[in-house]
C-alpha positions as CSV (number, residue, x, y, z in Angstrom):
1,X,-73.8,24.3,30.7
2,X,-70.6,26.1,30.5
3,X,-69.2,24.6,33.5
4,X,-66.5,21.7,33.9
5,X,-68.8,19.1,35.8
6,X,-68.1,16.6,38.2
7,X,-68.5,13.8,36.1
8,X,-66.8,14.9,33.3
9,X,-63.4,16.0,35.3
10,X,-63.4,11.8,36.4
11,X,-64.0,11.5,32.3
12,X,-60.6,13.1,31.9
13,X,-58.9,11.3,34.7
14,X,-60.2,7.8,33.0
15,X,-59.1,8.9,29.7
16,X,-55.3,8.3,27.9
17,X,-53.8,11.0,28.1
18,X,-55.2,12.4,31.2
19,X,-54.1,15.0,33.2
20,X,-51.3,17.0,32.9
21,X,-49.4,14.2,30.3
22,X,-52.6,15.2,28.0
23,X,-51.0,18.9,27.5
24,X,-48.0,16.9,26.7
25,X,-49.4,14.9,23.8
26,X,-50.8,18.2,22.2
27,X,-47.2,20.1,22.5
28,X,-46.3,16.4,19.9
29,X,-49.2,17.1,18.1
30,X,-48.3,20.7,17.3
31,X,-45.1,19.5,16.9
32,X,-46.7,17.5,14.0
33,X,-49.5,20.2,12.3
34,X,-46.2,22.8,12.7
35,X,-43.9,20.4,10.1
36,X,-46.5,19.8,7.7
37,X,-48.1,23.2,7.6
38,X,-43.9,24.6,7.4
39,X,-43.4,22.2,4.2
40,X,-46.4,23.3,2.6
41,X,-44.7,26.8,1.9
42,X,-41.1,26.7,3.0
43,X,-40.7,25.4,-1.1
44,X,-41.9,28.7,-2.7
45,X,-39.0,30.8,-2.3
46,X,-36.6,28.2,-3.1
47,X,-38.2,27.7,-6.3
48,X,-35.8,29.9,-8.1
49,X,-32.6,27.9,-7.0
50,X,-34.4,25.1,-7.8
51,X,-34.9,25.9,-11.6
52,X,-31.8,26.8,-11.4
53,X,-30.1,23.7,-10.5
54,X,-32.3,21.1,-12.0
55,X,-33.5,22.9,-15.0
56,X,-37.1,21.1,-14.9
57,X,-39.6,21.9,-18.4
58,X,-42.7,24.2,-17.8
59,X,-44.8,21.0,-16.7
60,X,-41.9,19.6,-14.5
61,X,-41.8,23.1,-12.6
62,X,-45.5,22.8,-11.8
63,X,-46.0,19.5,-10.8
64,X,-42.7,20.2,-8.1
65,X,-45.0,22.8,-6.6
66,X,-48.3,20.9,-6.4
67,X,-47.7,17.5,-6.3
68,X,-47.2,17.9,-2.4
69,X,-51.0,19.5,-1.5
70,X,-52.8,17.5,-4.4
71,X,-51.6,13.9,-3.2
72,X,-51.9,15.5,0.3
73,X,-55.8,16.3,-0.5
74,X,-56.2,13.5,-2.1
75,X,-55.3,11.1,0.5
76,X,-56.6,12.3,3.8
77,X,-60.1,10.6,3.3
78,X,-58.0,7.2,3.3
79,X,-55.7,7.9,5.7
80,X,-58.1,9.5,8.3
81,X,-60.7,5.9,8.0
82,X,-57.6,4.3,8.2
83,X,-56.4,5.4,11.3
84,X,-60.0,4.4,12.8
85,X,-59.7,1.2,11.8
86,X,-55.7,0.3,12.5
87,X,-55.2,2.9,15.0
88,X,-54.6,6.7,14.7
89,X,-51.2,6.7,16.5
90,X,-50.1,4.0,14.4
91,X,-50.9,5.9,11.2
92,X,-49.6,8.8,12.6
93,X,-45.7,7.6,13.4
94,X,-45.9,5.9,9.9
95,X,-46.4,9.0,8.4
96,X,-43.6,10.5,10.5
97,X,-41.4,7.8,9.5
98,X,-42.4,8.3,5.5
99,X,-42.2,12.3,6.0
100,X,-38.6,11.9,6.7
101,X,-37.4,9.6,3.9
102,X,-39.2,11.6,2.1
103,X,-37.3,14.5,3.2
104,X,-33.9,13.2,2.5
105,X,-34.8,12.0,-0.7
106,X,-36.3,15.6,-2.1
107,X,-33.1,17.2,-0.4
108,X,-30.9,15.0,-2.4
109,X,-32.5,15.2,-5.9
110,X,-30.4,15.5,-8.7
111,X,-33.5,16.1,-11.1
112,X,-36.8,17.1,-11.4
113,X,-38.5,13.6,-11.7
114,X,-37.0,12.1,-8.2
115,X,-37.8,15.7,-6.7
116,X,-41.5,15.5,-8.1
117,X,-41.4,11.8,-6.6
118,X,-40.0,13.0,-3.3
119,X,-42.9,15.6,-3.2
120,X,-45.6,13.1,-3.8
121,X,-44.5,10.8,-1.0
122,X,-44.3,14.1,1.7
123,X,-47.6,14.5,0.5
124,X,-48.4,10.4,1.5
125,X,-46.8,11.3,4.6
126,X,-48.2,14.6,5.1
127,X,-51.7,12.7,4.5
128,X,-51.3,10.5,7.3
129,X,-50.5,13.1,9.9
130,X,-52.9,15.8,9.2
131,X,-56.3,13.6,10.2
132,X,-54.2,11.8,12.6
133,X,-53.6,14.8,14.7
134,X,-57.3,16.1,14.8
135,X,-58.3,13.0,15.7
136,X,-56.2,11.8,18.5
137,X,-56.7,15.5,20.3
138,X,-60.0,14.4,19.7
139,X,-59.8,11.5,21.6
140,X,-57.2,12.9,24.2
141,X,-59.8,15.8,25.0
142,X,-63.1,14.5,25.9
143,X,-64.1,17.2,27.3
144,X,-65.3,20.0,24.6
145,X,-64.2,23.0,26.8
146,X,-60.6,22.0,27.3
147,X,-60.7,20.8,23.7
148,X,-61.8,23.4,22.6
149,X,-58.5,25.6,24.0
150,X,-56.4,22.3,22.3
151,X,-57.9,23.3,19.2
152,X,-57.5,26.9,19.7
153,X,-53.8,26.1,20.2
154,X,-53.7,24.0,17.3
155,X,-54.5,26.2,14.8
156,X,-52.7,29.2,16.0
157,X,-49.6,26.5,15.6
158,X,-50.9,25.8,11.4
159,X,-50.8,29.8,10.9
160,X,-47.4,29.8,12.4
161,X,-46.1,27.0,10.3
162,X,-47.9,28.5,7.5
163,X,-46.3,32.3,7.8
164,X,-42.7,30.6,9.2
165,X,-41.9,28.4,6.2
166,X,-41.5,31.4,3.5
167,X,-39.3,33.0,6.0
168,X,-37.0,29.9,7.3
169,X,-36.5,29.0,3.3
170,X,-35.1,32.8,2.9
171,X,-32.7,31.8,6.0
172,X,-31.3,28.3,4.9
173,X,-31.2,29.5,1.1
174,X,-29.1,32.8,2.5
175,X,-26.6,29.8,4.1
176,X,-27.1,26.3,2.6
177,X,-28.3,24.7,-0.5
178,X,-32.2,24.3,-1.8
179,X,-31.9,21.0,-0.6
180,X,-31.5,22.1,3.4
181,X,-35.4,23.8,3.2
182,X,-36.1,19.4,3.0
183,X,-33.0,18.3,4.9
184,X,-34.5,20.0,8.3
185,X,-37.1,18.0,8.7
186,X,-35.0,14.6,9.1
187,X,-33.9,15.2,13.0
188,X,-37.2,16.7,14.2
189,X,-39.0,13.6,12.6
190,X,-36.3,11.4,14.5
191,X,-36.9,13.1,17.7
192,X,-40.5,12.5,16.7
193,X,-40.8,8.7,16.5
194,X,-39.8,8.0,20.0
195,X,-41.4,10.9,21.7
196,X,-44.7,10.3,20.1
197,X,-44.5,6.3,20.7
198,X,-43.4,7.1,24.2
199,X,-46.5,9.5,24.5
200,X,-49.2,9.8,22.6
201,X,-51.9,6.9,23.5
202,X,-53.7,4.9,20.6
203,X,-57.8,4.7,19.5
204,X,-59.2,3.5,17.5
205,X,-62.9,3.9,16.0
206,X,-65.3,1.4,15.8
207,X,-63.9,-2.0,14.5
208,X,-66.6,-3.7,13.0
209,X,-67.4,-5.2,9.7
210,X,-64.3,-4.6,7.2
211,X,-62.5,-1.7,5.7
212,X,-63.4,-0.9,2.4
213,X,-60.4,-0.5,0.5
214,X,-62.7,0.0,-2.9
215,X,-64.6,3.1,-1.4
216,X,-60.7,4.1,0.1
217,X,-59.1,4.2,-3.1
218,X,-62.5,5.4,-5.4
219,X,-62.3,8.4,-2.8
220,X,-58.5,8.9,-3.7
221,X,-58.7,8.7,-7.3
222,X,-62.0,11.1,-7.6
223,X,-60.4,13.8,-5.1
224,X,-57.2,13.4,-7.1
225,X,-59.2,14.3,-10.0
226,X,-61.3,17.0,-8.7
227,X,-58.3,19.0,-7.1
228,X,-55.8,18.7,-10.2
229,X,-59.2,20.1,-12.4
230,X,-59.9,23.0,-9.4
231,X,-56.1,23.4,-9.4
232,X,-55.8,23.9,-13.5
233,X,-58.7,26.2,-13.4
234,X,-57.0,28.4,-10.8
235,X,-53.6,28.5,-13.1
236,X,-55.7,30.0,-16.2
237,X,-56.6,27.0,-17.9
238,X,-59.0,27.2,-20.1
239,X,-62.2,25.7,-18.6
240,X,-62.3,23.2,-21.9
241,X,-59.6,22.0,-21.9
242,X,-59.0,18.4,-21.9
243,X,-56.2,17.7,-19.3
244,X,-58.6,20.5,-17.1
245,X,-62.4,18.8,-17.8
246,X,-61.3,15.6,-18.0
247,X,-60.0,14.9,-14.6
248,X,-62.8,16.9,-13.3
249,X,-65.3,14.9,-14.6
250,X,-63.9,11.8,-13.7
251,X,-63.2,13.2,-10.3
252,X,-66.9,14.1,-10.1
253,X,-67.5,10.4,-11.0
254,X,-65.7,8.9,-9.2
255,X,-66.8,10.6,-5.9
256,X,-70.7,10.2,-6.8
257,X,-70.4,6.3,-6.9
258,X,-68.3,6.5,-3.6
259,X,-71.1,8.4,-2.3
260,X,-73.6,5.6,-3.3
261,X,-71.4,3.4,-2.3
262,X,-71.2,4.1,1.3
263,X,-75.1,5.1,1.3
264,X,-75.1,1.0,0.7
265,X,-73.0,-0.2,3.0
266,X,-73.5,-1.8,6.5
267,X,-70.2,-0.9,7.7
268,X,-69.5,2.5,5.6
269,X,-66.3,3.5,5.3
270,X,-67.4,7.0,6.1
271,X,-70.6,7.5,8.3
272,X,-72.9,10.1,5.9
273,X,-75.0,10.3,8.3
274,X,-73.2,13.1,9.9
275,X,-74.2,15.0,7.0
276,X,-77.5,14.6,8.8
277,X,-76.6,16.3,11.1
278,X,-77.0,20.5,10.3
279,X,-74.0,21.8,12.8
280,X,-71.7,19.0,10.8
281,X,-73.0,19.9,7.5
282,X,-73.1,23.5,8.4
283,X,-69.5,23.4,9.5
284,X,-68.1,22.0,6.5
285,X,-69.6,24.6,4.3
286,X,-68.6,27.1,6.1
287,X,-65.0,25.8,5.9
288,X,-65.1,25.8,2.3
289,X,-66.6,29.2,2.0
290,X,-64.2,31.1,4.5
291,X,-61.0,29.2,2.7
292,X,-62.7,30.1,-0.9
293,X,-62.6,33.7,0.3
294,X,-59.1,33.6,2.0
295,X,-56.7,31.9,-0.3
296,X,-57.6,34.2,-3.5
297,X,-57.6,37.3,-1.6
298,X,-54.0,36.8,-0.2
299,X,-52.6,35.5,-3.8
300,X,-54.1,38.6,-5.4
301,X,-52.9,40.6,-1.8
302,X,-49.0,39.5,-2.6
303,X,-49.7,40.5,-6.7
304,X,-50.7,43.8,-5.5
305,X,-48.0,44.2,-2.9
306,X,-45.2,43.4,-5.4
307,X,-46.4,44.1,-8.8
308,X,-48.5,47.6,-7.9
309,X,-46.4,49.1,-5.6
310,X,-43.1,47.2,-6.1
311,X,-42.2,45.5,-3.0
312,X,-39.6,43.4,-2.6
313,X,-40.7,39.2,-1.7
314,X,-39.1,39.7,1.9
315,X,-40.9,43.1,2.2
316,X,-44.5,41.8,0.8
317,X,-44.4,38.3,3.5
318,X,-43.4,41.1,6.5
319,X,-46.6,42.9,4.7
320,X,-48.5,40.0,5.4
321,X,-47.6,39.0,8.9
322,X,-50.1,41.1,10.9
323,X,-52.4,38.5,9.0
324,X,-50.6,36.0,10.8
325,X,-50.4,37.0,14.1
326,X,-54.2,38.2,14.4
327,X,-55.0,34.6,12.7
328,X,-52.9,33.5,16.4
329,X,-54.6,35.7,18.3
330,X,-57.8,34.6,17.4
331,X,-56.9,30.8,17.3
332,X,-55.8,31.7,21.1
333,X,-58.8,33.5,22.0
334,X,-61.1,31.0,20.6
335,X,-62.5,28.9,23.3
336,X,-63.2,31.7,25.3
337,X,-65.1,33.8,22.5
338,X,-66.9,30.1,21.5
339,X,-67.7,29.7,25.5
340,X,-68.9,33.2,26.0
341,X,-71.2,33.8,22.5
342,X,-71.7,29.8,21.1
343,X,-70.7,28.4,17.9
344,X,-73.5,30.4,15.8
345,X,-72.5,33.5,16.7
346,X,-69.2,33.1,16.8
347,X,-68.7,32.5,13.3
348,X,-71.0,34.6,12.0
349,X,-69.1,37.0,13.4
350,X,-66.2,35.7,12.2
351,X,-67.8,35.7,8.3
352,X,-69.4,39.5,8.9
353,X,-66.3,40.5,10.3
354,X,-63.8,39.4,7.4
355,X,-66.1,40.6,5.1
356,X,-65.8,43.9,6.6
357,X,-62.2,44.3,6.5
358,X,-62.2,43.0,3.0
359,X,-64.9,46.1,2.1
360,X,-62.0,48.1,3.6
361,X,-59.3,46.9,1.8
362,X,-61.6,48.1,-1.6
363,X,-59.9,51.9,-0.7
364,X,-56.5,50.5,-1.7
365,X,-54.8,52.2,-4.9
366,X,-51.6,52.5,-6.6
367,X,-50.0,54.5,-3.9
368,X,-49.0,52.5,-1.0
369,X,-51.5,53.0,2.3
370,X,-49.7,51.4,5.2
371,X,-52.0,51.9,7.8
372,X,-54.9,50.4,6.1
373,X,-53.4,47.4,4.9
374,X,-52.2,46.8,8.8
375,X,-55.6,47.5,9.6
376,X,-57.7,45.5,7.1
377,X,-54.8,42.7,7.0
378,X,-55.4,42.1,11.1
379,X,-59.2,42.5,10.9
380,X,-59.3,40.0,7.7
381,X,-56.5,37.5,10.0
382,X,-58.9,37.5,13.0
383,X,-62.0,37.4,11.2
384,X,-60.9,34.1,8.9
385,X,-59.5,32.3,12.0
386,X,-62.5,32.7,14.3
387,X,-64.5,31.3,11.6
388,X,-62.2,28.6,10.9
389,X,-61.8,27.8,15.2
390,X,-65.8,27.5,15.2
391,X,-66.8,25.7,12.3
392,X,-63.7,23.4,13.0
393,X,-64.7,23.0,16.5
394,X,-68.1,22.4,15.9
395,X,-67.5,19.8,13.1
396,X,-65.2,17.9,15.3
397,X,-67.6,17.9,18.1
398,X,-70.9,16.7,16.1
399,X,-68.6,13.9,14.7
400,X,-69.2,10.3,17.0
401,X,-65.7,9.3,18.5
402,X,-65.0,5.8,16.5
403,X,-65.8,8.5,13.0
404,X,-63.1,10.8,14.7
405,X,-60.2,10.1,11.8
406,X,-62.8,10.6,8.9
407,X,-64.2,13.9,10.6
408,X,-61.1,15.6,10.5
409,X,-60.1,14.2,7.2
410,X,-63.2,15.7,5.9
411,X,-62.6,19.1,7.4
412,X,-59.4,18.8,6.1
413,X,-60.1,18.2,2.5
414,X,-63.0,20.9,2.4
415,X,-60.5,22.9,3.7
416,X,-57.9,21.9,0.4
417,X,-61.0,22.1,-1.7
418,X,-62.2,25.3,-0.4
419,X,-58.3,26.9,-1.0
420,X,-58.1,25.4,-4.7
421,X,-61.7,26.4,-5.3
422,X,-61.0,29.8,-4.2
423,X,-58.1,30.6,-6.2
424,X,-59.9,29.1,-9.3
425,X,-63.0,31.6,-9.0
426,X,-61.8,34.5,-7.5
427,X,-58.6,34.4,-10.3
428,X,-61.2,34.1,-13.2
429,X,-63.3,37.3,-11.6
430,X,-59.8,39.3,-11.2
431,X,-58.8,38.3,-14.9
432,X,-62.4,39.0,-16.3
433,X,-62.5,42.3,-15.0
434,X,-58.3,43.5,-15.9
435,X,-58.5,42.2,-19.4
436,X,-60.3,45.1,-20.9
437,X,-57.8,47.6,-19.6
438,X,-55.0,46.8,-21.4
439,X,-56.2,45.5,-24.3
440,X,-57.9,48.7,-25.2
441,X,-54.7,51.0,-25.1
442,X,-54.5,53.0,-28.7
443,X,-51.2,52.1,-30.8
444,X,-50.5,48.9,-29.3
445,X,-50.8,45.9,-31.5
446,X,-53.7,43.1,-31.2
447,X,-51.1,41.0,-30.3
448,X,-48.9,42.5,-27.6
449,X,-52.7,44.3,-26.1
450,X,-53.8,40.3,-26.0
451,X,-50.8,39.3,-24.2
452,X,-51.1,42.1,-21.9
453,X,-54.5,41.1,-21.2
454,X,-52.9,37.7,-19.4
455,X,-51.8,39.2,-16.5
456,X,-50.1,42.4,-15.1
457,X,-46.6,41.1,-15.0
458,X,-46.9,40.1,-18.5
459,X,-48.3,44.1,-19.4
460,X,-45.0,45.0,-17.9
461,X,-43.2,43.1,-20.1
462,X,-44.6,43.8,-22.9
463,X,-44.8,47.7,-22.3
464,X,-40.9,47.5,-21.9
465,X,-40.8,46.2,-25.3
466,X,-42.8,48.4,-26.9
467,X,-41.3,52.1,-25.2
468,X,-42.0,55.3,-25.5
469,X,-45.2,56.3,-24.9
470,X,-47.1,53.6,-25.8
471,X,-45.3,51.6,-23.1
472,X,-45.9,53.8,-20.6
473,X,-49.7,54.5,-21.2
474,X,-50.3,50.7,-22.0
475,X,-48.4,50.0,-18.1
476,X,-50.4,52.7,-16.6
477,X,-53.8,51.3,-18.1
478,X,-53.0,47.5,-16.8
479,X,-51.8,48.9,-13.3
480,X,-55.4,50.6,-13.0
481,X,-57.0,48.0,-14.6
482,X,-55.4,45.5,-11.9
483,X,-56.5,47.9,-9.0
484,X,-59.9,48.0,-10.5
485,X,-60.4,44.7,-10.8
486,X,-59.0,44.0,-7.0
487,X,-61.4,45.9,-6.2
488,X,-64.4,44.1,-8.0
489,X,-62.6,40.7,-6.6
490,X,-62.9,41.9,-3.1
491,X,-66.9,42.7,-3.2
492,X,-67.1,39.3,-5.0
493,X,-65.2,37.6,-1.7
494,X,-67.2,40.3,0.9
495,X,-70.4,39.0,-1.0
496,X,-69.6,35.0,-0.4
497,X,-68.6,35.9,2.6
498,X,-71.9,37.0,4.0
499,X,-73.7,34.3,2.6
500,X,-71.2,32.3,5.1
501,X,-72.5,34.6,7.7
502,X,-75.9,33.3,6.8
503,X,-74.7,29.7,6.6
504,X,-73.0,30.1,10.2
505,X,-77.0,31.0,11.3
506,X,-77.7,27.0,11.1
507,X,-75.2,26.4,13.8
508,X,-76.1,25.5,17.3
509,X,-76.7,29.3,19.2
510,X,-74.8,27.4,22.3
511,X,-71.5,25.4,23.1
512,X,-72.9,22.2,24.6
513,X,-71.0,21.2,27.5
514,X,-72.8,18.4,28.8
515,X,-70.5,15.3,29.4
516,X,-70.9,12.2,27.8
517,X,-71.3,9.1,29.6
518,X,-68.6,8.2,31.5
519,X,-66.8,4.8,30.3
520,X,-66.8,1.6,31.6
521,X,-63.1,0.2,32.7
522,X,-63.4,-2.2,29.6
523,X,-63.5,1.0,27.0
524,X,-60.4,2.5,28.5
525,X,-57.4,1.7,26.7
526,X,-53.7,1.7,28.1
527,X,-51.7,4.4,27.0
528,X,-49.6,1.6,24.3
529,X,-52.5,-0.8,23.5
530,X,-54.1,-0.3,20.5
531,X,-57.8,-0.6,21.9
532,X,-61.5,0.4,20.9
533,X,-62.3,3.6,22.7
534,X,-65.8,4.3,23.4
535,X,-64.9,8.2,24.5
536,X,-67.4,10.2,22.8
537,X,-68.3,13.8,23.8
């Protein structure tokens, strides 16, 4: 079962792509996932200068920073079916094309409504790249071993791009203006566009009946609203609140009657009849569950690190890296560890062993422990990435070929979901449990103990106002109040993460192998037509 068969090594020599040129087309692809995944982070340490130069309100300043992952999220369910339909290489070089005007024009901002502009359309672009990539390895790789390394590469590339962007803004910022963090994106998109139209071959899913540009947009508009509502939550916003319930609710709507929708449809724009299937389902829950858990741990992680025990930004990221580089590790490892033990165990492994390092990390207090943050920051890297490799893996491989583009969109977006969820329900455990502390300090006011109760920094400040020793017993209570409630945070994140473990036990105990039918000369396309292919695996 585990071996490379016969008929599916003549598979690989029939499909675009084949051969050594297929190794080729997933260096471009990287090339692709390693832009996107940069820009997604590269903006937060040039935030400061920035503010500083555009002077954008309160509302201005938050919409600069999420504009990009909300109309990101909310676009990859389009853009993914869209690239099944048109063609997922042609989607692909579009969004390269509108990532780099995009570029130039959030580079060159002069204020904070062209910048906010310039961030929405990287998030267009950024939309049509993400699903395309999946999709096209998927394609390129028919056979689920060797894909199964491409993906292995491919997300040790995203945690790269993801730990590289924070440190490449530091660099340009120490050099250049804001603007260059944008500006270097311009010539690797324009080496791009002719590489990946020389290279990378088109498919296309299954071209029957028409698009439904309704169900498209309907699946926009109500993830728009769901992630803006997940996203408000995680800033503090009160659950109430009508700019927080309201797009949540219409979010919700909205993705119900798209549901319904494509349950009536002959020619659905996404198949949910994958959902059928328990490995896809499966999957996608457990992508949720393990970015839930990951996202909130390493916000509260980079609190603790600077606001605890008073790192520096530059010294709390180098903190971090080990996270990183086991997340690499892993992603590198992966087809061998999916090979050798089989989706099911594999992730549940993945899930027990996160949720093991996360236990460990509960011993950290408010003197700085060096060797077990290493320790429980490579465990929690490793364990979240070989959990992420299987149940992305897995999802990709249950999905039918011409539902490719939607697949990975949908793994994509539970993956946004799961990372805005997280932050939203793991932030209102860490404030539930610190807002007692400080707000039961004797001698400080109702007032200043309420506005302590906010958030650590905020205790700081207000504990430099007040002085004397009711400053420094109200900042002592709200640092041990923050470690305390880290602490209850992390058994709330160990917990959801063995219920992912149990999740994971619904996935198939072995990595099927066996090759799918080989195609007919008809269903192989030319490396520059934009043909049907009938590669499934």
């Amino acid at each position: 079962m585990y071996g490379t068969t016969t008929a599916s090594a003549g598979l690989r020599r029939q499909a675009p792509g084949a051969g050594a040129s297929r190794w080729v087309v997933l260096v471009v692809l990287c090339l692709s996932l390693l832009l996107v995944a940069v820009d997604a982070t590269v903006l937060h340490v040039a935030m400061p200068a920035v503010t500083e130069d555009l002077k954008p309100s309160a509302v201005e300043l938050l919409w600069i920073v999420d504009t990009y992952p909300l109309v990101c999220a909310s676009l990859l369910i389009l853009f993914g079916t869209l690239g099944d339909r048109i063609g997922r290489r042609r989607v692909l070089l579009l969004g390269y094309g509108l990532f780099g005007i995009a570029s130039g024009a959030a580079a060159l901002a002069q204020d904070a409504q062209v910048l906010i502009g310039a961030r929405a359309l990287l998030g267009v672009g950024g939309a049509m790249i993400m699903p395309a990539t999946l999709s096209i390895l998927r394609h390129v790789f028919p056979d689920r071993r060797e894909r199964a390394l491409a993906i292995g590469i491919w997300s040790a590339v995203a945690a790269v791009g993801a730990a590289v962007g924070p440190l490449l803004g530091g660099f340009l910022l120490e050099h250049f203006w804001w603007g260059s963090v944008f500006l270097i994106n311009i010539p690797l998109m324009l080496v791009s566009l002719p590489i990946g139209r020389l290279l990378l071959p088109e498919s296309t899913g299954d071209p029957d009946g028409p698009w439904d540009v309704v169900g498209a947009l309907m699946a926009a508009a109500g993830l728009f609203g769901a992630v803006l509502g997940v996203k408000r939550l995680g800033g503090g916003e009160p659950p109430l609140d009508p700019f927080t319930l309201l797009p949540l609710l219409l979010g919700a709507a909205l993705l119900v009657a798209f549901v319904r929708r494509q349950r009536g449809r002959a020619h659905p724009l996404v198949d949910l009849r994958m959902f059928a299937r328990p490995a896809f389902s499966t999957s996608v829950g457990c992508i949720v569950l393990a970015m839930l858990a990951l996202v909130g741990l390493e916000l509260i992680a980079a609190q603790y690190l600077q606001l605890v025990l008073h790192l520096s930004p530059l010294q709390t990221g180098l903190r971090l890296l080990p996270l990183t580089f086991a997340a690499m590790a892993a992603g590198l490892l992966g087809s061998k560890m999916l090979a050798r033990f089989g989706p099911r165990l594999m992730v549940a492994f993945g899930f027990c062993l996160t949720a093991g390092s996360v236990v460990m990390l509960t011993a950290m207090g408010g003197r700085d422990n060096a060797t077990l943050l290493l320790s429980g920051f490579v465990l929690l890297g490793f364990g979240i990435e070989t959990t992420l490799f299987g149940a992305y893996e897995s999802m990709l491989s249950e999905a039918p070929h011409a539902q490719a583009g939607g697949a990975a969109a949908i793994g994509e977006t539970s993956y946004q979901l799961g990372a805005g969820i997280g932050i939203a329900l793991l932030g209102s455990v860490m404030n539930a449990a610190y807002a007692p502390g400080p707000s039961s300090v004797p001698g400080v006011p109702a007032s200043e103990s309420a506005a302590a109760g906010h958030s650590l920094g905020e205790a700081y400040e207000v504990a430099d106002r007040l002085g004397g020793a009711r400053g420094a017993a109200l900042r002592q209570a709200a640092r041990d109040s923050f470690v305390h409630g880290l602490h209850v945070t992390l058994l709330v994140s160990a917990g959801l993460l063995l219920l992912g473990a149990v999740m994971a036990l619904r996935l198939p105990r072995v990595m099927n192998c066996e090759p799918p039918p080989a195609p007919g000369p008809a269903a192989v396309p030319a490396p520059r037509e934009a043909a049907d292919s009938r590669v499934s695996a």
